[in-house]
C-alpha positions as CSV (number, residue, x, y, z in Angstrom):
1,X,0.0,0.0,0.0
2,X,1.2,3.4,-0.9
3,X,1.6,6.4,1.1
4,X,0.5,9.7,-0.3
5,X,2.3,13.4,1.4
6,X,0.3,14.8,3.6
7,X,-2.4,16.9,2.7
8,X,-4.1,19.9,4.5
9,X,-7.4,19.0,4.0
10,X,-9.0,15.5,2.5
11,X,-12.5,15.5,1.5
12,X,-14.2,12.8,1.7
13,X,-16.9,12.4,-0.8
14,X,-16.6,14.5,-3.7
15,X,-20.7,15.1,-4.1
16,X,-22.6,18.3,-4.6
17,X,-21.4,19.8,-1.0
18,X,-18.0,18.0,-1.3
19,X,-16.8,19.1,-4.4
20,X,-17.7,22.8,-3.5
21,X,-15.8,22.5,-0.8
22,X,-12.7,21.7,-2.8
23,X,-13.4,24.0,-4.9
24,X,-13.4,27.2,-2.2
25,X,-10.2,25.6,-0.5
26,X,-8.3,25.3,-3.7
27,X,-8.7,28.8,-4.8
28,X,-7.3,29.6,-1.5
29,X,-4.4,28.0,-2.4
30,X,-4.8,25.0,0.2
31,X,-3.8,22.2,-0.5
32,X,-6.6,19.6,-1.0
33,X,-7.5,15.8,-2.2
34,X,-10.9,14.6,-3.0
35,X,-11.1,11.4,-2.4
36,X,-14.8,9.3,-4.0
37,X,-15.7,5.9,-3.8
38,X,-17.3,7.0,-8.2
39,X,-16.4,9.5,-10.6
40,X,-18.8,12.6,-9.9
41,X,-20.6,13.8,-11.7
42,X,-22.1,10.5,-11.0
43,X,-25.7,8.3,-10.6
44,X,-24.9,6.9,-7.5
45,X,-25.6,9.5,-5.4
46,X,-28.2,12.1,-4.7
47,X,-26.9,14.8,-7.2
48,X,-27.5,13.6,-10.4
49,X,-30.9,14.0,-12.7
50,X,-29.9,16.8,-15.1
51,X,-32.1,19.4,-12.6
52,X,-33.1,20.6,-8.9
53,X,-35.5,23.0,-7.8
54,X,-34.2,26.6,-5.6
55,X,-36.6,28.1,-3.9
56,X,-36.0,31.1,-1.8
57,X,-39.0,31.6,0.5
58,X,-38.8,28.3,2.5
59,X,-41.2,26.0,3.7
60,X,-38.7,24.1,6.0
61,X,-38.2,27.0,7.6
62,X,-37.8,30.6,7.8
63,X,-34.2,29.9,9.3
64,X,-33.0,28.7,5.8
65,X,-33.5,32.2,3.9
66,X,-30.3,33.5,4.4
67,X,-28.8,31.0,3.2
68,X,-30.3,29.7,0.3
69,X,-30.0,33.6,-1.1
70,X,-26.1,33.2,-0.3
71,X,-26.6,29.8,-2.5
72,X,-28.3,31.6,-5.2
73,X,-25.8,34.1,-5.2
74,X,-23.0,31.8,-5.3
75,X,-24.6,29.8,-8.2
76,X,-24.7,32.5,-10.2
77,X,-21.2,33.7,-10.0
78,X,-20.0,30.2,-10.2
79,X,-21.8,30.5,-13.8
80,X,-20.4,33.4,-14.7
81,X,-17.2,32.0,-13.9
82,X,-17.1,28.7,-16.1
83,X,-19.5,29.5,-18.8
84,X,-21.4,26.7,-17.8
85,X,-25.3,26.5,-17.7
86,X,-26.2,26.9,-14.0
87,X,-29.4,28.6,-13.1
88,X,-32.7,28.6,-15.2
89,X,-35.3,31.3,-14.2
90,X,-38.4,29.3,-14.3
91,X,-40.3,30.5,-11.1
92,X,-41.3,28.1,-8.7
93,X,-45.0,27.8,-7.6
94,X,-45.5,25.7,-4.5
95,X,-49.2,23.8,-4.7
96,X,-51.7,22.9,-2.5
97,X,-54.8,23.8,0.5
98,X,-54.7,26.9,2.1
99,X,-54.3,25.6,5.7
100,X,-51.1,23.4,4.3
101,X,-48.5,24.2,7.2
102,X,-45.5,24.2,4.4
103,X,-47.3,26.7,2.3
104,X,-47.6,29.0,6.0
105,X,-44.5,29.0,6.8
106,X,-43.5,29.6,3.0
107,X,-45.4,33.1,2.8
108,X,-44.6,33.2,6.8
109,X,-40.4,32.9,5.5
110,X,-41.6,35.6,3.0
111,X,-42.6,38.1,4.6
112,X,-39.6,38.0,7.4
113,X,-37.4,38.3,4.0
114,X,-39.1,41.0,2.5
115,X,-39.0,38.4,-0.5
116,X,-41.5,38.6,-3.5
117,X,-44.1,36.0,-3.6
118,X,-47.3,36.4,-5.2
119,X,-50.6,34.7,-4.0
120,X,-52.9,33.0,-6.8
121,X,-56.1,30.5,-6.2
122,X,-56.7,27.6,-7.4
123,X,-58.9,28.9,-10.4
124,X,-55.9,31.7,-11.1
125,X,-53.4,28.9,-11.2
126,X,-55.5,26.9,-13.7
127,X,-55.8,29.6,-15.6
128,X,-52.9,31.5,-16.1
129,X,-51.3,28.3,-16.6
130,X,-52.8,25.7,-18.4
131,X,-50.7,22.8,-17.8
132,X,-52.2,23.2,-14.3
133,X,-55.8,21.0,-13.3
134,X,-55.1,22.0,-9.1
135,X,-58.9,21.8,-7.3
136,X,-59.9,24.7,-6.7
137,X,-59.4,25.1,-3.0
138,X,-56.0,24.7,-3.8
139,X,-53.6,28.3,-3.4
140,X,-50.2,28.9,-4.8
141,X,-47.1,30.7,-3.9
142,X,-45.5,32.1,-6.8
143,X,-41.6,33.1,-6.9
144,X,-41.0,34.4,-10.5
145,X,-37.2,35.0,-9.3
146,X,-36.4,31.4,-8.2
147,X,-35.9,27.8,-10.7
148,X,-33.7,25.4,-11.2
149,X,-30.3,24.2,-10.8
150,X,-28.6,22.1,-13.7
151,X,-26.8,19.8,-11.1
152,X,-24.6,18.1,-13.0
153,X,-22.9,21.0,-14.7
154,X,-23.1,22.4,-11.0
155,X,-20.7,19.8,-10.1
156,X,-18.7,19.5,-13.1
157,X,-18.4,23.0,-12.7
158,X,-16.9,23.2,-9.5
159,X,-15.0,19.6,-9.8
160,X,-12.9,21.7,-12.7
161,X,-12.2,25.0,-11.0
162,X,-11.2,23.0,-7.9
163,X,-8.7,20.8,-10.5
164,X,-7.8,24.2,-12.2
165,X,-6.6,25.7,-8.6
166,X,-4.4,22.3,-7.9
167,X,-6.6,20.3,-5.9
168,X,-6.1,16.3,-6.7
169,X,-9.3,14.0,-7.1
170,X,-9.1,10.3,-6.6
171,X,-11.9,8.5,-8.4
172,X,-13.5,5.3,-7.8
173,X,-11.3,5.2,-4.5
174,X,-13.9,3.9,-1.5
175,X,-12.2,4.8,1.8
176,X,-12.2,1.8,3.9
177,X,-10.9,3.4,7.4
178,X,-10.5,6.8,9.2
179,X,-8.0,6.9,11.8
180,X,-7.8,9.4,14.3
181,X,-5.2,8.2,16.6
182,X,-1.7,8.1,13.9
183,X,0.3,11.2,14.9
184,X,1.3,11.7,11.3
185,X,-2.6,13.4,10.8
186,X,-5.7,12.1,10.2
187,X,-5.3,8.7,8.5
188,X,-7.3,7.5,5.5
189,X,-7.7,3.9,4.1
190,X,-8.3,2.9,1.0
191,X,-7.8,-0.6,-0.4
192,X,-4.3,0.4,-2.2
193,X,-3.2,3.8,-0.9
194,X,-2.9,5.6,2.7
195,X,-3.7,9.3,2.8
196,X,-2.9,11.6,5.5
197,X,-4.3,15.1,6.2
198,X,-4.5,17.6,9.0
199,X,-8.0,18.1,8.5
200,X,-10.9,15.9,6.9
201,X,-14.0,17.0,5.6
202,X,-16.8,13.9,5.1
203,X,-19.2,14.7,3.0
204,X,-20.0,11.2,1.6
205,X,-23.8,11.5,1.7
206,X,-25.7,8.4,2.1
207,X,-22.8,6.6,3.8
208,X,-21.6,8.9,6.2
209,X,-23.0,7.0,9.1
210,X,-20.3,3.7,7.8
211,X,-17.6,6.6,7.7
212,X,-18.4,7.6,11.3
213,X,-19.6,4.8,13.0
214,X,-18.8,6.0,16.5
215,X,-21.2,9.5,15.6
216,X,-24.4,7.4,15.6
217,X,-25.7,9.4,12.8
218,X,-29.4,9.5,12.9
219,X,-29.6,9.3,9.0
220,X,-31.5,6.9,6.8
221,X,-30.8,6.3,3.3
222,X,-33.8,5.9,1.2
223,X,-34.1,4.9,-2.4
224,X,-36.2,7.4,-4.5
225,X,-37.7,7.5,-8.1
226,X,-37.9,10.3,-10.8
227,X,-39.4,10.3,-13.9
228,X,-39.6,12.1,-17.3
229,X,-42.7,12.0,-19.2
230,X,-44.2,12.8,-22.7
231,X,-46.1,16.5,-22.5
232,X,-47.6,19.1,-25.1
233,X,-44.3,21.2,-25.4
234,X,-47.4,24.7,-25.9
235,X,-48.0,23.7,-22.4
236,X,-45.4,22.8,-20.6
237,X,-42.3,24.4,-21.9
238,X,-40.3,25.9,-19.6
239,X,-41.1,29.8,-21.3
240,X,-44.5,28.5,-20.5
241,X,-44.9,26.6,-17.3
242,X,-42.6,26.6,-14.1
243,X,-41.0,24.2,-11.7
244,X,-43.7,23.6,-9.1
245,X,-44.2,21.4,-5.8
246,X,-47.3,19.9,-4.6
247,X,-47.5,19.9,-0.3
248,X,-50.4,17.7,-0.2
249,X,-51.9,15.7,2.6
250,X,-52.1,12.6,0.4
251,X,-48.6,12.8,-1.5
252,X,-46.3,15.3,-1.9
253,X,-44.5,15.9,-5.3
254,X,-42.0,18.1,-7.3
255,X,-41.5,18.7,-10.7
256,X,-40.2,20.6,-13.7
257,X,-41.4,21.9,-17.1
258,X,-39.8,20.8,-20.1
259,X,-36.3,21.8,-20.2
260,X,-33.6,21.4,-23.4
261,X,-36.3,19.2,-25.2
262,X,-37.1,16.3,-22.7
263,X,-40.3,15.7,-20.8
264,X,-41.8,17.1,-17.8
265,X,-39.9,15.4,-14.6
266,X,-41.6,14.5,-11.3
267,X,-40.5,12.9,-8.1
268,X,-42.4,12.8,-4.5
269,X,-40.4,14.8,-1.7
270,X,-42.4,11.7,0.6
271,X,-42.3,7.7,0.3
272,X,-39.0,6.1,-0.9
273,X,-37.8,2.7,0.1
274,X,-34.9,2.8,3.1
275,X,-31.5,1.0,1.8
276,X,-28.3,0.3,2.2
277,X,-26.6,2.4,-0.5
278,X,-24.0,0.1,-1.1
279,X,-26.9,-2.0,-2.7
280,X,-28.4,1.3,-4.8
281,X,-28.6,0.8,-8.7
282,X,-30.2,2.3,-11.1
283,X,-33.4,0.1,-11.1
284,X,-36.2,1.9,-11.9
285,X,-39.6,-0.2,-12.4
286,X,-38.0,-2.4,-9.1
287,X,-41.5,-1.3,-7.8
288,X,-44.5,-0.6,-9.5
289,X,-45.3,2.3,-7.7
290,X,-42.0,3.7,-9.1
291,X,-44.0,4.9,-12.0
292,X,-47.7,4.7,-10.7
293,X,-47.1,7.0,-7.9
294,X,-45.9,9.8,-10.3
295,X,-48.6,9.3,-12.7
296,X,-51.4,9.9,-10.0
297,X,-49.2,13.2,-9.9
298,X,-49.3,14.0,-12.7
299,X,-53.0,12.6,-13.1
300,X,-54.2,14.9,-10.2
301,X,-52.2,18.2,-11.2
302,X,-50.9,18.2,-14.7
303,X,-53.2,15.7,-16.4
304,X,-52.3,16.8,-19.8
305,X,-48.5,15.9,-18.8
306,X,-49.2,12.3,-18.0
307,X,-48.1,11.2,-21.3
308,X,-45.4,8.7,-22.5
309,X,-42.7,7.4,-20.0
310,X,-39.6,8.7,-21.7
311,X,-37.1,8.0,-18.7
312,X,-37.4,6.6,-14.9
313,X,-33.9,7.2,-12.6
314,X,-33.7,6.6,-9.4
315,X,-31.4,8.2,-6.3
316,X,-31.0,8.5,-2.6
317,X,-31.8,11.1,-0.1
318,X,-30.4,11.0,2.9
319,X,-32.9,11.6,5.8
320,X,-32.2,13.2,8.9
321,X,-35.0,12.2,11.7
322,X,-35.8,15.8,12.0
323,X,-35.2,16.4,7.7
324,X,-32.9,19.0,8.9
325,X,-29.3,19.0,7.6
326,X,-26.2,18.0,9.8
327,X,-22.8,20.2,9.6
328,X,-20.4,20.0,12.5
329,X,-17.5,19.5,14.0
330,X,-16.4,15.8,15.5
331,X,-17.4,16.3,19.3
332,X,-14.4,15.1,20.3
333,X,-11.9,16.0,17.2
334,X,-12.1,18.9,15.5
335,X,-9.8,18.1,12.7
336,X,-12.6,16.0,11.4
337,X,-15.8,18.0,9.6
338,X,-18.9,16.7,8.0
339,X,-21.9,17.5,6.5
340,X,-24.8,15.1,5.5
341,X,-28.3,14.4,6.5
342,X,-29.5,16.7,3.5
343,X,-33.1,15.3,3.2
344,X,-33.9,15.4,0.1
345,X,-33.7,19.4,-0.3
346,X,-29.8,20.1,-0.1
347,X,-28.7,20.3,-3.6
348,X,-29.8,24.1,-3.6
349,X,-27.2,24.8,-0.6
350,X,-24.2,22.9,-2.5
351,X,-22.9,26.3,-3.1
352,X,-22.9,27.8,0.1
353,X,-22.5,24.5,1.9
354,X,-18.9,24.5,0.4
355,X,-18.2,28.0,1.1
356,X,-19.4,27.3,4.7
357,X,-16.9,23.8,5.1
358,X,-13.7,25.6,3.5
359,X,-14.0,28.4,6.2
360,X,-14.5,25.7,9.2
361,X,-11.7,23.9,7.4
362,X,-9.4,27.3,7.2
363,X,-10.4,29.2,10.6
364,X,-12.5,26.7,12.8
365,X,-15.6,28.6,12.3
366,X,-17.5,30.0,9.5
367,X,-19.2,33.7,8.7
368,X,-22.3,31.9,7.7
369,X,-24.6,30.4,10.6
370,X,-25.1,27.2,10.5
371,X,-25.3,27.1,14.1
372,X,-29.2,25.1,14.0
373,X,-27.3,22.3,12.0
374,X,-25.8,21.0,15.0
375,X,-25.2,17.7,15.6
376,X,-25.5,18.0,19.4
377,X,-29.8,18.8,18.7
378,X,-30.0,15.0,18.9
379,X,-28.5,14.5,22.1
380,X,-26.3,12.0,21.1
381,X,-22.9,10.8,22.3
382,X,-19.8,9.5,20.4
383,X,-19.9,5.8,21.4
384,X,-15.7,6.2,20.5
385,X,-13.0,7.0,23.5
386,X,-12.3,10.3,23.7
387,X,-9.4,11.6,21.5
388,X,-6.8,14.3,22.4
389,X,-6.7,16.8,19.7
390,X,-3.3,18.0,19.7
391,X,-3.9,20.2,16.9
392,X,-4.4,24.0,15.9
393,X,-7.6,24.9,14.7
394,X,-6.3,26.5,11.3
395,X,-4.9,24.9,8.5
């Protein structure tokens, strides 16, 4: 097994958070490895699917605002910066009865944000767009300044900057081991090389709890499907219709219009099947409600869409118990930083999650709060024996 020099921070997981990461710390000039168990931009994970929705006045709670606006911000420059095709302006409208406690706290996140968010009925919805068949005691909350995220040129985006600015990325590399205890740095174990760093970042998504077993992270990994289907481009054309999400007592569900010639996509934000994501593939049709459950979607809301299966993918979210994200420090190490638990509505945050883990990684803190992603909300307690940290907060 071969020894690598060490580094001055490893990142472990090289995802939609993890490759920002590396991306912010190389263009500070630190030096940096990425270290995946695939080659992102990948299908393994939970970033792939050509598109994700950002949505600035926040269902999940007021408390995200500030930094989904950072995010937005940071998706745009990141754009500018690398030509490539980031953020679509589609408007989002989120769907569905007036008493719906997501929709409250959306116009409730609004109005603490000063952001703009227009108000429709059912019958308005219906018709100003007619790609729309809502019941009429439906509302919806209209952001004409929020849309989509190509996430896979988000990634490939930031995977090139950080290789432009001298980070290294090791592909189709699964760490086997972190050790905390070798006084050359924080060791890393792969099945034919040995990596040491003075600080590691783990953001390895659905298998962050086999990374740090000793955390007792309460995550769950649960396999979810997404479909593309066959709709009247006069209708559904993204000039024409925007991305939307459905907060239903029944089902709730997500979508997009069609975007560079495919169909409209759906998935459900509920439901999903738990897993182990070592045994994730790409096996959409596994269950027949893989594709039934998004046509009574699309049946309910956008019946004209529920054409034609063109394409069914699948992915994994990574639920927290509380669905709110995890970012911390080790309790009892603070070399070691991770990041997962992102529920099924992170991607947006890639961006200023990144930003966020360079400047822990750098400084030992960061200028953004993410104070309510604790880890210590739960209660828990490293199940591991404490470990002297003998070393300096900054890099």
């Amino acid at each position: 097994m071969t020894e690598q020099a060490i580094f001055d921070v490893a990142i472990i997981g090289a995802g939609t958070m993890g490759m920002a990461a590396g991306a912010f710390l190389a263009q500070q000039k630190v030096k940096t490895v990425l270290i995946d168990a695939f080659d992102p931009p990948h299908s393994h994970g939970s970033h792939h699917g050509d598109t994700r929705l950002i949505r600035h006045a926040y269902g999940e709670g007021r408390q995200y605002v500030t930094l989904v606006k950072r995010a937005q911000q940071l998706w745009e420059e990141l754009e500018q910066q690398t030509g490539y095709k980031i953020f679509e302006k589609t408007g989002v409208i989120g769907l569905g009865p007036k008493d719906s406690p997501f929709l409250e706290e959306t116009i409730a996140s609004a109005q603490k944000h000063d952001l703009s968010l227009e108000l429709l009925t059912g019958w308005e919805i219906n018709a100003r767009w007619p790609g729309f068949s809502v019941p009429e005691h439906f509302i919806g909350c209209f952001e004409a300044e929020s849309g989509v995220i190509y996430s896979e040129n988000a990634i490939q985006a930031y995977k090139e900057t950080a290789l432009a600015h001298g980070a290294q990325l090791v592909p189709n590399t699964a760490v086997q081991h972190i050790d905390l205890s070798d006084e050359k740095g924080v060791k890393i174990t792969t099945e034919l090389t040995t990596f040491y760093a003075k600080k590691v970042i783990v953001t390895a998504g659905a298998w962050a709890a086999k990374l740090l077993p000793d955390l007792d992270l309460p995550i769950q990994p649960t396999r979810k499907a997404v479909a593309w289907f066959e709709a009247p481009s006069e209708l559904y054309d993204a000039a024409n219709f925007p991305a939307f999400f459905v907060e239903d007592q029944h089902k709730k569900f997500y979508g997009f219009p069609i975007l560079n010639g495919r169909g409209v996509k759906i998935g459900r934000s509920d439901g999903g099947q738990p897993i182990d994501p070592d045994l994730q593939t790409q096996n959409f049709g596994l269950y027949e409600t893989d594709e039934s459950d998004l046509r009574e979607g699309l049946e309910r809301y956008l019946h004209q869409a529920n054409g034609k299966l063109e394409q069914g993918k699948t992915c994994l979210y990574t639920l927290s118990s509380d669905h709110d994200f995890i970012v911390d420090v080790h309790p009892e190490d603070s070399r070691v930083l991770f990041a997962c638990g992102f529920s099924g509505h992170g991607f947006k945050f890639g961006s200023v999650m990144g930003e966020a883990l360079s400047q822990l990684a750098i400084t030992g803190e960061s200028e953004l709060d993410i104070s309510i992603f604790a880890l210590s909300r739960f209660g828990l307690k490293p199940q591991s024996p404490n470990l002297e940290n003998k070393y300096p907060k900054k890099v």
